[in-house]
C-alpha positions in Angstrom: -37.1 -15.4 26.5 -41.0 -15.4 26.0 -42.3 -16.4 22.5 -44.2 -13.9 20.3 -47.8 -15.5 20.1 -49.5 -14.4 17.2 -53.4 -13.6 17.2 -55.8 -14.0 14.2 -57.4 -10.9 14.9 -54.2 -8.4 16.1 -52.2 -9.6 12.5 -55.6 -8.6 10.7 -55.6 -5.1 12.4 -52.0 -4.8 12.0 -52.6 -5.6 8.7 -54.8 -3.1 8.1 -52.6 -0.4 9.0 -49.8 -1.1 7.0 -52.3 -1.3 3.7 -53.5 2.1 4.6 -50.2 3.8 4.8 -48.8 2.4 1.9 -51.9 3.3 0.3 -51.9 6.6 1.5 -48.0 6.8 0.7 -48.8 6.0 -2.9 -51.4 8.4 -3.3 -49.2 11.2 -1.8 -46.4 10.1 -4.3 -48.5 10.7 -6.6 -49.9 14.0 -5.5 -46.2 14.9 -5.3 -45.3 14.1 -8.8 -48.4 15.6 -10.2 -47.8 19.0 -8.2 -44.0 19.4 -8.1 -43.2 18.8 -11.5 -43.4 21.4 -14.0 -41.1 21.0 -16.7 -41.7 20.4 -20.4 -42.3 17.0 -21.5 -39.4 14.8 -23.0 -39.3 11.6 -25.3 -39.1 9.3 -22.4 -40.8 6.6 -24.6 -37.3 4.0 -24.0 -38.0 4.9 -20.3 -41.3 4.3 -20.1 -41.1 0.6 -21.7 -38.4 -0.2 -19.6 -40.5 0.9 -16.7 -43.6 -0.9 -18.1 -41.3 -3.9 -18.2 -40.0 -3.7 -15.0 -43.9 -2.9 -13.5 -45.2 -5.8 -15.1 -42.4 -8.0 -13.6 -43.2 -6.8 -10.2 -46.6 -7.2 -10.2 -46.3 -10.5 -11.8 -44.0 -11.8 -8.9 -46.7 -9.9 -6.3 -49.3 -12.4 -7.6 -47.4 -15.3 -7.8 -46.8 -14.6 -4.0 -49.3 -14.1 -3.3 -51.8 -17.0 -4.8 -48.4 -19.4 -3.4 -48.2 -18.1 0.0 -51.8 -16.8 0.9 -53.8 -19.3 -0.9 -52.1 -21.9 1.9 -51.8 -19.9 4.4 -55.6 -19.2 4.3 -56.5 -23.0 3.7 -54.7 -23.3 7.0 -56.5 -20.9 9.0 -60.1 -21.2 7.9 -59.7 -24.8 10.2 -56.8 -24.6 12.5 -57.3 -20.1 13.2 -54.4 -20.8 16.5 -51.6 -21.9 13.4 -48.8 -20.0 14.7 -47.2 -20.8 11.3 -49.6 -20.3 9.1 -50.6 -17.2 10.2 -47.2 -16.0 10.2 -47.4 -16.8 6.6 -50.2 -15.4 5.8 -48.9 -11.6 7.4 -45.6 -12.0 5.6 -47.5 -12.7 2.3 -49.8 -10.1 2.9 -47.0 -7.7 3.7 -45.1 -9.0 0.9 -47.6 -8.4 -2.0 -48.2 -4.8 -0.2 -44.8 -3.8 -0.9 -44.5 -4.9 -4.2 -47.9 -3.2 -5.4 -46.7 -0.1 -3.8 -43.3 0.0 -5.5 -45.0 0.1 -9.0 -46.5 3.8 -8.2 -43.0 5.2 -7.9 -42.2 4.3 -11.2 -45.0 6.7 -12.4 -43.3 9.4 -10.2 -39.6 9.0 -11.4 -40.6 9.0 -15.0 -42.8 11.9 -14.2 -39.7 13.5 -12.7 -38.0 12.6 -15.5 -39.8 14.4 -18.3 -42.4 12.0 -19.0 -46.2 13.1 -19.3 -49.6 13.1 -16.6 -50.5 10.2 -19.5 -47.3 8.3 -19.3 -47.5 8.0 -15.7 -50.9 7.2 -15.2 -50.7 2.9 -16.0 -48.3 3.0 -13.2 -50.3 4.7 -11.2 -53.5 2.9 -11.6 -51.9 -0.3 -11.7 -50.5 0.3 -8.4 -53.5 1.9 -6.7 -55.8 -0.9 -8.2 -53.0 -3.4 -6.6 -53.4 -2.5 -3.0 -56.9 -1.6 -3.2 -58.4 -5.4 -4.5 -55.5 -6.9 -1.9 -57.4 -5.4 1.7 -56.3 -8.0 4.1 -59.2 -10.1 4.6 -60.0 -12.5 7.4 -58.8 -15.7 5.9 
């Protein structure tokens, strides 16, 4: 069975791609929550710091992720580019802290959902936007 050989410059197109759905995935959850939801507004305020809590923690463990597994990764690559390894690394990483940054925007939509206000929602929101957008996979 052939091996998968991984290319430097496929993996940063690949990339790419899966920022700009998951961006553009964010940005249509929030679109969503900000069109579909037209109730009055509750006392979510237990929610919300629960879900500030939980956001926090998964953008903390998105960084830590990514400074452990890019950060080498990238050392790697900027001499040896053919690292099979490495460069695996670095996609997974990349992938990784994608999916976390993304996963803090729905938090802003359920709370949204919920009861919660356009104000309430919005640190979630910009935290997760702001997340993906500073993290564009870069050539290492």
């Amino acid at each position: 069975m052939p091996q998968l050989v991984l290319k430097l410059d496929s993996t940063i197109r690949a990339g790419r791609i899966l920022h700009a759905v998951l961006l553009l995935a964010a940005l249509l959850n929030i679109f969503m929550a900000e069109v579909f939801s037209h109730h009055e507004p509750h006392d979510v305020h237990v929610i919300w710091v629960g879900f500030l809590v939980n956001g926090l923690l998964i953008a903390g463990i998105a960084l830590y992720f990514r400074i452990w597994m890019l950060a080498t990764a990238a050392e790697i690559l900027r001499t040896k580019p053919e690292d099979q390894f490495a460069l695996a690394r670095w996609r997974f990483g990349n992938i990784l802290s994608f999916v976390l940054a993304e996963s803090i925007v729905p938090f802003g939509f359920a709370l949204r959902f919920i009861g919660g206000t356009s104000l309430q929602c919005l640190p979630f929101y910009i935290a997760g936007i702001a997340m993906m957008i500073l993290w564009f996979p870069r050539r290492p």
